[in-house]
C-alpha positions as CSV (number, residue, x, y, z in Angstrom):
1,X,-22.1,-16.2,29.4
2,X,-21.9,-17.9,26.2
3,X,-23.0,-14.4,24.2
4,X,-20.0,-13.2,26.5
5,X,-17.5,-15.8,25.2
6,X,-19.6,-15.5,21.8
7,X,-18.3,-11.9,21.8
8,X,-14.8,-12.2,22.9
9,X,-14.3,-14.4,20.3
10,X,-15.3,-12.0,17.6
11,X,-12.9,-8.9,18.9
12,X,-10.1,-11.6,18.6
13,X,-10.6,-13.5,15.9
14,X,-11.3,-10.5,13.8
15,X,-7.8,-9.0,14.5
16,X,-6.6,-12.3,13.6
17,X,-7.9,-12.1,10.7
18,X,-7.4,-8.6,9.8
19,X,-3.7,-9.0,9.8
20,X,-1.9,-11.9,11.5
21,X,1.5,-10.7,11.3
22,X,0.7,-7.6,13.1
23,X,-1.6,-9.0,15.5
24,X,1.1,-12.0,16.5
25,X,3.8,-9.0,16.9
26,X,1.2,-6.6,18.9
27,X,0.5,-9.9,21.2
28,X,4.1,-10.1,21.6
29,X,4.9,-6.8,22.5
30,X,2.3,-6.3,24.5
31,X,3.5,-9.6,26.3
32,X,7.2,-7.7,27.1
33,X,5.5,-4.9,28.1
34,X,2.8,-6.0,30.5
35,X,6.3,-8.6,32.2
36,X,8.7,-5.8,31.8
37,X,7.4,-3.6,35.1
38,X,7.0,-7.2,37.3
39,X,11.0,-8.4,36.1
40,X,12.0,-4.8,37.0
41,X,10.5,-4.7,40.4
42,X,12.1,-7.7,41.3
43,X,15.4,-6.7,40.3
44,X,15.6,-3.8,41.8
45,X,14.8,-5.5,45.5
46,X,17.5,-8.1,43.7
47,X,19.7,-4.6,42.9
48,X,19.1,-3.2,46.9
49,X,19.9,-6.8,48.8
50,X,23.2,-6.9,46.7
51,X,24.1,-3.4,48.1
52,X,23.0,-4.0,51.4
53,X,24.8,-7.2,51.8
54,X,27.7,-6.1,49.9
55,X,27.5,-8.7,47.3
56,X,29.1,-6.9,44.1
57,X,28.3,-9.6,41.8
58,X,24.6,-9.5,42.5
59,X,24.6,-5.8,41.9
60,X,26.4,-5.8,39.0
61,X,24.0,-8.7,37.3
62,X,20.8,-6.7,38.7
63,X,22.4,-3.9,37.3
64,X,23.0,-5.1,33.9
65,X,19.3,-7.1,33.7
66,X,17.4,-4.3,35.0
67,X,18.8,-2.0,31.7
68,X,18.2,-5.0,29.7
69,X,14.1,-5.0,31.3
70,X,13.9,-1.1,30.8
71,X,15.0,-1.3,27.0
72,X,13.2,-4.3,26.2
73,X,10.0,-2.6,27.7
74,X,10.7,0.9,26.0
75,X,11.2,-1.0,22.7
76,X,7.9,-3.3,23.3
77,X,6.2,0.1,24.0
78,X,7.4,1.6,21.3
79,X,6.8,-1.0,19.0
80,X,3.6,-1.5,20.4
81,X,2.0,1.6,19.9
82,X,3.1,1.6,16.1
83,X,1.8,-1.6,15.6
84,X,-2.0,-0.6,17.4
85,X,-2.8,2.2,15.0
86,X,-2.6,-0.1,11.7
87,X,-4.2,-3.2,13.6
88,X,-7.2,-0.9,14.6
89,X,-7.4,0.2,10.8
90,X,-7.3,-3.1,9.7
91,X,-10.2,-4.4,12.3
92,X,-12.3,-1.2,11.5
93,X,-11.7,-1.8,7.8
94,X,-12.8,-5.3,8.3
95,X,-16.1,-4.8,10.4
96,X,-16.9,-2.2,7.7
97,X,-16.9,-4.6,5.1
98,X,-19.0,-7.4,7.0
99,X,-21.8,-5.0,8.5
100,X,-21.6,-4.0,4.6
101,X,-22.1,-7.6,3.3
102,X,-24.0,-8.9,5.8
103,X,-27.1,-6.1,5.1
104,X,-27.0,-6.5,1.8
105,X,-27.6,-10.3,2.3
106,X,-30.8,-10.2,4.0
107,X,-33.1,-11.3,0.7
108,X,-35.8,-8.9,0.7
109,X,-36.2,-5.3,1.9
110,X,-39.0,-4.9,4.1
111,X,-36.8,-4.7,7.7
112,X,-35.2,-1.6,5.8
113,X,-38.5,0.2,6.9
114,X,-38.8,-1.1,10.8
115,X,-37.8,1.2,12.9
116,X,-36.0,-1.4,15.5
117,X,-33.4,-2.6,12.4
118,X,-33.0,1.0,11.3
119,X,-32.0,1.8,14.8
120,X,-29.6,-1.1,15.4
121,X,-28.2,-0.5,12.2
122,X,-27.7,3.8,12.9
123,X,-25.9,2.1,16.2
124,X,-23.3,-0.3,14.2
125,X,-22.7,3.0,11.4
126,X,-21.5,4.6,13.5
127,X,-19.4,2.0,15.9
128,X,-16.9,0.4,13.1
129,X,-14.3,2.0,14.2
130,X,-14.3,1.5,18.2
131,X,-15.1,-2.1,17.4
132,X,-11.7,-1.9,15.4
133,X,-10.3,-0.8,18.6
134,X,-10.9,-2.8,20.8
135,X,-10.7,-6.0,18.7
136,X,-6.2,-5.9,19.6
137,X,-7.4,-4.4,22.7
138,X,-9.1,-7.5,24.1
139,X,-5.9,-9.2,24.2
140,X,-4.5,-6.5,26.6
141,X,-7.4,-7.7,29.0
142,X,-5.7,-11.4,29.0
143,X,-2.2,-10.2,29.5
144,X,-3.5,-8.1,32.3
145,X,-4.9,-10.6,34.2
146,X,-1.7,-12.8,33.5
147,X,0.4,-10.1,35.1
148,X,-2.0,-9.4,37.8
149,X,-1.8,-12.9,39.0
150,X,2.1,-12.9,38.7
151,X,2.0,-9.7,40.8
152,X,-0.2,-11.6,43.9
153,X,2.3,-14.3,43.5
154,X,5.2,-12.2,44.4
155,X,3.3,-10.2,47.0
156,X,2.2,-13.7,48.9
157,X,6.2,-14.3,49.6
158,X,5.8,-11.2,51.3
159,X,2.7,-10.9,53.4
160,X,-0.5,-12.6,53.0
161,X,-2.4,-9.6,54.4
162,X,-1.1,-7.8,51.4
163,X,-3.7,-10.1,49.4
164,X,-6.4,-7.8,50.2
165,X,-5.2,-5.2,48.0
166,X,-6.2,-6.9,44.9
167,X,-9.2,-8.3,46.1
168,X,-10.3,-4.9,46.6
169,X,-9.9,-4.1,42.9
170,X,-12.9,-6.7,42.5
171,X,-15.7,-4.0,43.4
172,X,-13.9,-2.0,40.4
173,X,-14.3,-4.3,38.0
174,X,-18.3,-4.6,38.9
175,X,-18.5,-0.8,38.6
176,X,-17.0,-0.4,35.7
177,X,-19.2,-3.1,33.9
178,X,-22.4,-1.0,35.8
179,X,-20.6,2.1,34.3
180,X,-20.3,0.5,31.2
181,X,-23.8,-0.6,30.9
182,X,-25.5,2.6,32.0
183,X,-23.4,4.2,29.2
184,X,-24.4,1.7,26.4
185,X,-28.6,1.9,27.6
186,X,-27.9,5.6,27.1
187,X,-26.7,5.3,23.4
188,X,-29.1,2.9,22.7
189,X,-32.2,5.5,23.7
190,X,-30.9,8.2,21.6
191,X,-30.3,6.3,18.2
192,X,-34.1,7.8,17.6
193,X,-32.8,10.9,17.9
194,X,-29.4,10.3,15.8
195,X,-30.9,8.8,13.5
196,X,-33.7,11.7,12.7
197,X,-30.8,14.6,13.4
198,X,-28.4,12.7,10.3
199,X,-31.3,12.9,8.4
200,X,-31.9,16.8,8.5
201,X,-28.0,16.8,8.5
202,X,-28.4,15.3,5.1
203,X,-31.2,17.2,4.0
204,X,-29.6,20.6,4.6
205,X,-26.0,19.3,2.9
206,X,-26.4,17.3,0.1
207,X,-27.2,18.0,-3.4
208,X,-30.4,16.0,-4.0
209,X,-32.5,18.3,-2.0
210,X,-30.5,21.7,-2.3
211,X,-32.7,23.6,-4.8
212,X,-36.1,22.6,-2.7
213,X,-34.1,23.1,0.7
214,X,-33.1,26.9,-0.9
215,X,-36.5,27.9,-2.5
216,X,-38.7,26.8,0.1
217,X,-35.6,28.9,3.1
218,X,-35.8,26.0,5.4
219,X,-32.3,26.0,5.7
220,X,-32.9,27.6,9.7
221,X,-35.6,25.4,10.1
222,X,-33.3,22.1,9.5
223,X,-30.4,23.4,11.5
224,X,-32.9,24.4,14.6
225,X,-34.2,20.8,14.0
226,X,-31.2,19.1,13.9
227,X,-30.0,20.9,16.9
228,X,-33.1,19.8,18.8
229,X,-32.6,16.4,18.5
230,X,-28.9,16.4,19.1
231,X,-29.8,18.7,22.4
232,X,-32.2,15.7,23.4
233,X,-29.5,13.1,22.5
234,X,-27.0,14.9,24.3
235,X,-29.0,15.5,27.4
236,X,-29.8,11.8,27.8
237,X,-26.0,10.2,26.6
238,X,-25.2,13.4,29.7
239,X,-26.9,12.4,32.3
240,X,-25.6,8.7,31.6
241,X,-22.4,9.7,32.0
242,X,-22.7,11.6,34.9
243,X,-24.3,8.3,36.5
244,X,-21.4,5.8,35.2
245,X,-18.8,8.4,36.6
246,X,-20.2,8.4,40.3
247,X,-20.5,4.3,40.5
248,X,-16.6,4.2,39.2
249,X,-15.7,7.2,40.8
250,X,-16.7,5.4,43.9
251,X,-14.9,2.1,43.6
252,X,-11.8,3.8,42.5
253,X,-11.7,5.5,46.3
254,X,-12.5,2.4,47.8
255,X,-9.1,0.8,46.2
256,X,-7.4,4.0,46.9
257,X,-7.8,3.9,50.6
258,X,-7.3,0.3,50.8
259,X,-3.9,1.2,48.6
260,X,-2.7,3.9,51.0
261,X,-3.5,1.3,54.4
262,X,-1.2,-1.4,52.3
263,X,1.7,0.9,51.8
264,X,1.8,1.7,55.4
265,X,1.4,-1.7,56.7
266,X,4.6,-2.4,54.5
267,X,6.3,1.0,55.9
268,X,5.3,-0.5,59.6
269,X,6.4,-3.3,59.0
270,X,10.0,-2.2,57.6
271,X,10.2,0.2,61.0
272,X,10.1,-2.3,63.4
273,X,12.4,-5.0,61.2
274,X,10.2,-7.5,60.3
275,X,11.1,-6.9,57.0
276,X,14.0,-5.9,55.2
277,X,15.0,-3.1,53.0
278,X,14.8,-4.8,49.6
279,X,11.3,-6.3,50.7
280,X,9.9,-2.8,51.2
281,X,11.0,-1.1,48.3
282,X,9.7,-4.1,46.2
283,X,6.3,-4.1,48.1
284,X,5.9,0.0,48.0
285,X,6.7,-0.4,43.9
286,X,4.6,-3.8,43.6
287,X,1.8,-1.8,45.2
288,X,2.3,1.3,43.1
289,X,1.7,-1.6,39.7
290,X,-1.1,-2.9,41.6
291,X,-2.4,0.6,41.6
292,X,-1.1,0.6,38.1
293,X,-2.5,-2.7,37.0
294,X,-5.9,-2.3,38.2
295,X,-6.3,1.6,36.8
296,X,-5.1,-0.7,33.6
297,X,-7.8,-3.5,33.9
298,X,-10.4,-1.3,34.9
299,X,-9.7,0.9,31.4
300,X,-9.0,-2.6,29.9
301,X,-12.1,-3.9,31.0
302,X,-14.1,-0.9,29.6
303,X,-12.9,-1.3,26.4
304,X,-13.5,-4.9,26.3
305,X,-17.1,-4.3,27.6
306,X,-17.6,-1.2,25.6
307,X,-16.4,-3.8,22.7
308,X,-18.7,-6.2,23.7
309,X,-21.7,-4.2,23.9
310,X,-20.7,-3.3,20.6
311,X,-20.3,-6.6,19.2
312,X,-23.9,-7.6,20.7
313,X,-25.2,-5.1,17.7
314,X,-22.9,-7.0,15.2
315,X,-23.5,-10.5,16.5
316,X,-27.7,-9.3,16.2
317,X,-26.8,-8.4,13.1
318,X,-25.1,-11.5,11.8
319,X,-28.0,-13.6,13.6
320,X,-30.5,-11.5,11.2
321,X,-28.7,-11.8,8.1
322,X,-28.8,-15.6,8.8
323,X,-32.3,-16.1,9.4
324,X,-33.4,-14.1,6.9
325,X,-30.8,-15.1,4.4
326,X,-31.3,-17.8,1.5
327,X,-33.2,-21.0,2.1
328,X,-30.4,-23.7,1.7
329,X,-34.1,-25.5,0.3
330,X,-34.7,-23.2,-2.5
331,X,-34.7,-24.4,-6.2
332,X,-33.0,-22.6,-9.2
333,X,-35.5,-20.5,-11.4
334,X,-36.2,-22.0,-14.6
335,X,-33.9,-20.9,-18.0
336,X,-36.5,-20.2,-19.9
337,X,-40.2,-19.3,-18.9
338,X,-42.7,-21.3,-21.0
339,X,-46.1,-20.0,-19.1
340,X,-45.2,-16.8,-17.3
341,X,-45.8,-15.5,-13.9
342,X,-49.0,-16.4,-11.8
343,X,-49.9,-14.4,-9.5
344,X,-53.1,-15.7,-7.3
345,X,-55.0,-14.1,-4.4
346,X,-51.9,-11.9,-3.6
347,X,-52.4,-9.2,-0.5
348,X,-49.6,-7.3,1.0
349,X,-48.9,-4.7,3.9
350,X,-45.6,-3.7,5.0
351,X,-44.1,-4.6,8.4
352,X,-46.5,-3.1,11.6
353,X,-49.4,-2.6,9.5
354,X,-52.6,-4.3,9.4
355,X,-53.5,-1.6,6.0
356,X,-53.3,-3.9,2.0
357,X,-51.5,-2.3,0.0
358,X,-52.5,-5.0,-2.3
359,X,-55.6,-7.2,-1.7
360,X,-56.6,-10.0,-3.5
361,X,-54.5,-9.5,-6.8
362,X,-55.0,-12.4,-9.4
363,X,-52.6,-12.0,-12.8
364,X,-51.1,-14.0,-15.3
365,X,-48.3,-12.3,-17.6
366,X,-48.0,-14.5,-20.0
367,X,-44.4,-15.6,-21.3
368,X,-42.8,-13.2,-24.1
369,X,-45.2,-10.8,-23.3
370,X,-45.0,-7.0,-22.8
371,X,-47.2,-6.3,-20.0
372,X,-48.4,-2.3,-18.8
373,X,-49.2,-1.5,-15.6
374,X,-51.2,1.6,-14.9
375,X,-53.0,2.8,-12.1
376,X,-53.1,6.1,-9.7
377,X,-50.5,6.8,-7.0
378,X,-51.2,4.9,-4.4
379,X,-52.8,1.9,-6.4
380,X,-49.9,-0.3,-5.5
381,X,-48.1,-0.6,-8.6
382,X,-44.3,-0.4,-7.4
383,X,-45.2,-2.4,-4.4
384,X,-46.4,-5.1,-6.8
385,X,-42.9,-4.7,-9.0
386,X,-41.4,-5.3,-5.4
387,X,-43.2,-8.4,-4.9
388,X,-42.2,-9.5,-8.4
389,X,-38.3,-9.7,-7.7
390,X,-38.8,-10.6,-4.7
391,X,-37.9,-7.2,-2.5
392,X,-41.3,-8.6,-0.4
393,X,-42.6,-12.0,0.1
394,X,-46.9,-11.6,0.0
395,X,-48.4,-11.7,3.2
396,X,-51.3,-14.0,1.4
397,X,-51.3,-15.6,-1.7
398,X,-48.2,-17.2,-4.0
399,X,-46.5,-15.9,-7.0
400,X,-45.4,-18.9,-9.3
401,X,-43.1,-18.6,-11.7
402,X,-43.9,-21.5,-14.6
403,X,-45.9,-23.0,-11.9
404,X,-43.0,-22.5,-9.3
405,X,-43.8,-21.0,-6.1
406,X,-41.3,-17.7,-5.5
407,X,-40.7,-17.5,-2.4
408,X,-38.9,-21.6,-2.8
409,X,-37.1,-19.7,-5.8
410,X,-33.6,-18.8,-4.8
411,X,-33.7,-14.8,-4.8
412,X,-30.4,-14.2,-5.7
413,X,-30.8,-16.2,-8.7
414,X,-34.2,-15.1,-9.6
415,X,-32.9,-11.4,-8.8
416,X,-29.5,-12.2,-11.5
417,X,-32.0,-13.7,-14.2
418,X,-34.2,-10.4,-14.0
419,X,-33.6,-6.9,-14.9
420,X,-34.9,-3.5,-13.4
421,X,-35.1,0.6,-13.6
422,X,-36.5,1.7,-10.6
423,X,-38.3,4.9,-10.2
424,X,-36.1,5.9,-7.5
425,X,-32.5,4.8,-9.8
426,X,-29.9,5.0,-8.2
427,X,-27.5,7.6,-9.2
428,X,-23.7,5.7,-9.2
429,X,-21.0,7.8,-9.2
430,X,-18.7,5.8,-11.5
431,X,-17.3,6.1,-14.7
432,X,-19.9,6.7,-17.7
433,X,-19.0,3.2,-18.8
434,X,-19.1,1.5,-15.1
435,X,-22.2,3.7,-13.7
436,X,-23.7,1.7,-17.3
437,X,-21.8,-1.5,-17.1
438,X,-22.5,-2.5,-13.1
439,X,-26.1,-3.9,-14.8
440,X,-24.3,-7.2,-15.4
441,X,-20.9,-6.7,-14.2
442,X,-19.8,-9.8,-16.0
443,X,-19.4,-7.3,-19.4
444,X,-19.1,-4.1,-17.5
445,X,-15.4,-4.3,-19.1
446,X,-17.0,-4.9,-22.4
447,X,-17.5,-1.5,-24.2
448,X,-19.4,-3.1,-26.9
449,X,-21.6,-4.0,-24.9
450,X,-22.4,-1.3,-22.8
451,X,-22.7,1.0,-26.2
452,X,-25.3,-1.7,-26.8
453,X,-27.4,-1.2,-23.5
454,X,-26.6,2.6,-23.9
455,X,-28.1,2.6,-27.2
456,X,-31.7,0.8,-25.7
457,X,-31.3,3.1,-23.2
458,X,-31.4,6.1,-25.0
459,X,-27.9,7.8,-23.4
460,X,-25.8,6.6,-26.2
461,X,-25.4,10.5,-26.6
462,X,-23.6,10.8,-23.9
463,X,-20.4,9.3,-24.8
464,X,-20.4,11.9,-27.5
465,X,-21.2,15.0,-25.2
466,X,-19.0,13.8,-22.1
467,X,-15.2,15.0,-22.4
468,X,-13.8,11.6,-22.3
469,X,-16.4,9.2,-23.4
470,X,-17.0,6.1,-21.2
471,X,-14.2,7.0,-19.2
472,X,-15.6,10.1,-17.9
473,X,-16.5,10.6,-14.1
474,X,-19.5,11.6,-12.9
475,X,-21.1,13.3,-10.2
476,X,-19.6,15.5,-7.5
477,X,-17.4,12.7,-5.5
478,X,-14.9,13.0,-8.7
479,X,-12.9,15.9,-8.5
480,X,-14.5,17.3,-11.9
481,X,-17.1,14.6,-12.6
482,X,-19.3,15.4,-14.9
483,X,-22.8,16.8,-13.3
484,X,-25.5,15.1,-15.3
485,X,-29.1,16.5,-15.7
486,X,-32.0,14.6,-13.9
487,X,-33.1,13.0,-17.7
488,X,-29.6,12.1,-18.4
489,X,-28.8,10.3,-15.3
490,X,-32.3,8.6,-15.8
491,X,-31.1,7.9,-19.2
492,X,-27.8,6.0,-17.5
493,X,-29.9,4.1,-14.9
494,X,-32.1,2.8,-18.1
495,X,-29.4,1.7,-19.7
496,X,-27.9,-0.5,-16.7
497,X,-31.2,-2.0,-17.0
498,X,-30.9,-3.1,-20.7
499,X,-26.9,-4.6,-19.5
500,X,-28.7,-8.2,-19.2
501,X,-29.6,-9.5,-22.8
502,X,-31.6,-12.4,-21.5
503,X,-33.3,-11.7,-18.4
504,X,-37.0,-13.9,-17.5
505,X,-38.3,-10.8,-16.2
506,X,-37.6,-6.6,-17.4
507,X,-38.9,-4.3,-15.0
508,X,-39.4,-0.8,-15.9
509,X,-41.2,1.4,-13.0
510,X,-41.7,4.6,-13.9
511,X,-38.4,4.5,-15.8
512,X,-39.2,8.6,-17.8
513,X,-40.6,10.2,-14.8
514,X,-38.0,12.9,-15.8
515,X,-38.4,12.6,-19.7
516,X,-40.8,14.5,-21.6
517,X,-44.3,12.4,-22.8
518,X,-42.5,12.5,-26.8
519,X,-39.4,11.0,-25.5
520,X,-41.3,8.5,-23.2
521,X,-43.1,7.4,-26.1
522,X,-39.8,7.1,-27.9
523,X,-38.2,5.0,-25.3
524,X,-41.1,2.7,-24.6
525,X,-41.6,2.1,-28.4
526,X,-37.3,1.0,-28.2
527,X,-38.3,-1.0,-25.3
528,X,-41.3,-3.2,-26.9
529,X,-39.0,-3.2,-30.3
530,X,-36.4,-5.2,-27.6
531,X,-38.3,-7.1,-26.0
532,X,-39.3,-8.6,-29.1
533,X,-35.9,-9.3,-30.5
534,X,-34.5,-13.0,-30.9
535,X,-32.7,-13.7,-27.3
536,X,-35.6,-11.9,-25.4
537,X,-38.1,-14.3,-27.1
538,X,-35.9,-17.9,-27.2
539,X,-36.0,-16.4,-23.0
540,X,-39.9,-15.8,-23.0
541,X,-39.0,-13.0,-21.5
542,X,-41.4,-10.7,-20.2
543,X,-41.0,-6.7,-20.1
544,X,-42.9,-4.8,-17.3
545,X,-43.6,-1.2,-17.8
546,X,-45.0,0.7,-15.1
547,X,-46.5,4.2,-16.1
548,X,-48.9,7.0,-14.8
549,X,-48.8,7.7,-18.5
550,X,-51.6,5.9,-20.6
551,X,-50.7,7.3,-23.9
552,X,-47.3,5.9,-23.8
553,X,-48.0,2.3,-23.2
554,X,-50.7,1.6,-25.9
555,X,-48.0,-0.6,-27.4
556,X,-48.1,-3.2,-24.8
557,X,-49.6,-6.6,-25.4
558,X,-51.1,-6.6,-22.0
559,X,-52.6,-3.6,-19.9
560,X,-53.5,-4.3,-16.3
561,X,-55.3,-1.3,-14.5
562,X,-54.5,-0.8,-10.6
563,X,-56.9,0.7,-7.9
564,X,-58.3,0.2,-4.4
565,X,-59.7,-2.8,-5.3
566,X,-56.8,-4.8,-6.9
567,X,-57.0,-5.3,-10.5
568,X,-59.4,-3.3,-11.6
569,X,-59.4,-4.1,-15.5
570,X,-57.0,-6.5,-18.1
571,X,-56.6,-5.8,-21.9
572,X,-55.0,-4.6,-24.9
573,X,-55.5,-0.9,-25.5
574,X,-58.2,-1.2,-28.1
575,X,-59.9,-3.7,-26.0
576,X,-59.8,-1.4,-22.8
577,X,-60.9,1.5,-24.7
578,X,-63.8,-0.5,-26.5
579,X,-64.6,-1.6,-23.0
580,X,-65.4,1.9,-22.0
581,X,-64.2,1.5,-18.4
582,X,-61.7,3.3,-16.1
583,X,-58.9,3.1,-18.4
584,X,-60.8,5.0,-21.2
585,X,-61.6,7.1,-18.8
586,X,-58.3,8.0,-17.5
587,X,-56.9,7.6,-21.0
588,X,-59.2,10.8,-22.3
589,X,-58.4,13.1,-19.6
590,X,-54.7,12.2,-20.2
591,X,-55.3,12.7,-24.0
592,X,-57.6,16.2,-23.5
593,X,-54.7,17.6,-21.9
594,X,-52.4,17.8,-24.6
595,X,-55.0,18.8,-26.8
């Protein structure tokens, strides 16, 4: 009951929110309009009693008030329904934003790869919009009930037997919320399904994949696959339908046969004189908005559950974000790093399996220095970046920053005092000069200062080349954006990462995967040259490079070899090479092939 109230609370209070003009007017209207039908009835029994007993006054006054019910309900209906279609854009727009927010405040990453979140969350993509909807629509559910109660009211005056007919709507109510439920288990089993056909939806239609998808003439293949597991989906949301209609189906019959015996009591009734004229008519048109009322419920009441179930997802959702949100206990990270980073007997798997990725890592990257890292696929190294900004929290071990544990580090601060290129960059479709500046978006209005990050990052060229310099739009989602080659957009992402002049902590994973080895070199040289400069050293700064490429980080200070086993090896180059271990190995069959 209370997730029930919990609920209710949300559809309303988000259409408050979204716009409380609108919302107060749509309550309004909807107020006329759900009154309008009940005044009306009552009048006209008003309207036939006049004529019958000859009273012209009466007539004339029921005459006037009932066109004064009918245009105030047309104008409330009208009004209404202009009203609904901007509220519902408002709500939708403002359950977009929050599901937005609220997964993007969850600290680390790892529930991004558990199958349960990624389901919930392919549920709530798609459902912004019908939980717009039927956050106004809740309220129709009060005013329903409002004028259902009026309506028993009048029809007590009448005859008590005719009590049963809204009782009967009861049964109604129950199947709809069995309907309703039988619906939402459905969605909920195909979101598998959904979720795996969006993906080869995306595979076959965007531009990342399109030259693989083309050369390798899967296009059929995707299309077949994505029709098999919308064919699955469909069967199962099908057959849930089919159920949901047969248990309302059947309650609706039950009230309609109950409806038909109430009309002809009344009829009966009116035969033999036991009631008059006036009383009929009004019972015959209070029955027929009974009829009305209850068809109205019963669709109100499927929104609001439909809503509800909806809002379970969202309220999950919110619960999530604020368990796994920021410690309120968590302490600042330091200014400036004096030591470094520690890192002592760390192991880490990812969510549902038992399998180290790391085991048993000990490190210390000392303050100011550049530090390699260098390794085979698979060694662990951008899991180990991940566990340095805290994406992942070790499953054994600590991290200590300057002697401070990490995980009682406040992420977000930690996260805003470090800098990172990814090996998978992002690829924002912004202006030159935005897609450069979000990397600290305190100066992304500062052209200086993104020329500055540009020029570490080697895609200074670029304002050159590009038609309109920093103002030019890339990618396809600009009509005319620039398309930039894989190099150059890895070239942008690099220079995002040199926005922050005085992060604690660079990371650079695999940051020239799609640079040639000379213009690796070239970049990682810049880079060290940086990360010795005056504000990088007053930081102790400390500039991770991560690289399947040994030739190109002989300039670090510190080289730490990855394998199975952990650290396999620590060292400058000369001393790993002296050392005549795995490095040297790898590093001569690197060299021999550009021999």
């Amino acid at each position: 009951m209370r997730e029930l109230r919990r609920g209710f609370a949300t559809l309303l209070s988000t259409a408050w929110r979204a716009d409380r003009r609108r919302f107060v007017t749509y309550i309004a209207m909807i107020s006329v309009w759900q009154i309008a039908p009940l005044a009306g009835a009552v009048l006209v029994r008003v309207l036939i009693d006049g004529v019958t007993n000859r009273h012209h006054t009466q007539v004339t006054a029921a005459a006037v008030l009932l066109g004064v019910v009918a245009a105030a309900g047309f104008v409330a209906a009208r009004a209404r329904s202009r009203t609904i279609h901007v509220l519902i854009e408002k709500c939708t727009e403002s359950f977009d934003r929050r599901i937005m927010a609220l997964s993007t405040s969850v600290v680390d990453i790892g529930h991004l790869e558990q199958p349960e979140y990624l389901d919930k969350l392919e549920q709530l993509r798609f459902q912004p919009y019908a939980l717009g909807l039927n956050s106004p629509h809740s309220s129709v559910l009060i005013w329903g009930t409002v004028q259902a109660t009026l309506i028993v009211a009048v029809l007590v005056t009448i005859t008590p037997l005719l009590l049963v007919l809204p009782l009967v709507s009861v049964p109604g109510l129950w199947a709809v919320r069995k309907a309703e439920s039988i619906r939402q288990r459905a969605f909920e089993t195909v979101s598998v399904q959904r979720r795996q056909a969006n993906h080869f939806f995306e595979l076959a239609t965007g531009a990342g994949r399109a030259e693989e998808v083309r050369t390798l003439r899967i296009e059929s293949a995707l299309v077949a696959r994505h029709d098999e597991e919308w064919a699955a989906a469909d069967a199962s949301m099908i057959a849930g339908e089919i159920r949901a209609a047969v248990v309302g189906v059947g309650a609706r019959l039950v009230f309609a046969a109950f409806y038909m015996g109430a009309i002809a009591l009344v009829v009966e009734q009116g035969i033999h004189g036991h009631l008059g004229i006036g009383q009929v008519v009004l019972t015959v048109v209070l029955a027929g908005l009974v009829n009305q009322q209850v068809l109205q419920i019963l669709d109100s009441v499927s929104r609001v559950l439909t809503g509800l179930d909806m809002v379970k997802r969202f309220l999950w959702l919110v619960d999530y974000a604020h368990d796994h949100g920021p410690r309120p206990d968590v302490q600042a990270p330091p200014s400036s790093l004096a030591d470094g980073i520690t890192i002592t007997d760390v192991s880490f798997h990812y969510p549902h399996s038992d399998t180290d990725v790391l085991r048993d890592v000990n490190l210390h990257l000392p303050a100011g220095s550049v530090v390699a890292i260098v390794g085979d696929n698979g060694a662990g190294k951008t899991t180990l970046v991940k566990l340095l900004t805290a994406m992942y929290r070790p499953t054994g071990g600590e991290i200590t920053i300057d002697g401070a544990d990490l995980t009682n580090i406040d992420p977000v601060a930690w996260r805003q005092a470090t800098t990172a290129a990814f090996q998978d960059f992002a690829r924002f479709e912004l202006l030159l000069g935005e897609s450069v500046g979000v990397g600290d978006l305190i100066d992304i209005e500062d052209a200086n200062a993104v020329r500055a990050a540009m020029r570490e990052g080697g895609a200074e060229p670029l304002e050159t080349l590009l038609p309109d310099g920093l103002t030019t739009a890339l990618g396809a989602s600009f009509d005319g954006g620039a398309q930039l080659s894989g190099g150059q957009w890895q070239k942008v992402a690099l220079s995002r990462a040199m926005m922050r002049t005085e992060p604690l902590l660079i990371v650079l994973d695999e940051p020239t995967a799609s640079l040639d080895p000379a213009a690796e070199r070239d970049l990682f040289a810049r880079y060290a040259a940086a990360a010795r400069r005056e504000s990088i050293r007053r930081a102790g700064s400390i500039t991770l490079l991560v690289s399947h490429r040994f030739s190109t980080v002989r300039m670090a200070d510190l080289i730490v070899v990855l394998g199975e086993r952990g650290v396999i090896e620590t060292g400058t180059h000369d001393e790993l090479i002296a050392g005549n271990g795995v490095y040297a190995e790898l590093f001569n069959l690197q060299a021999a092939g550009y021999r």
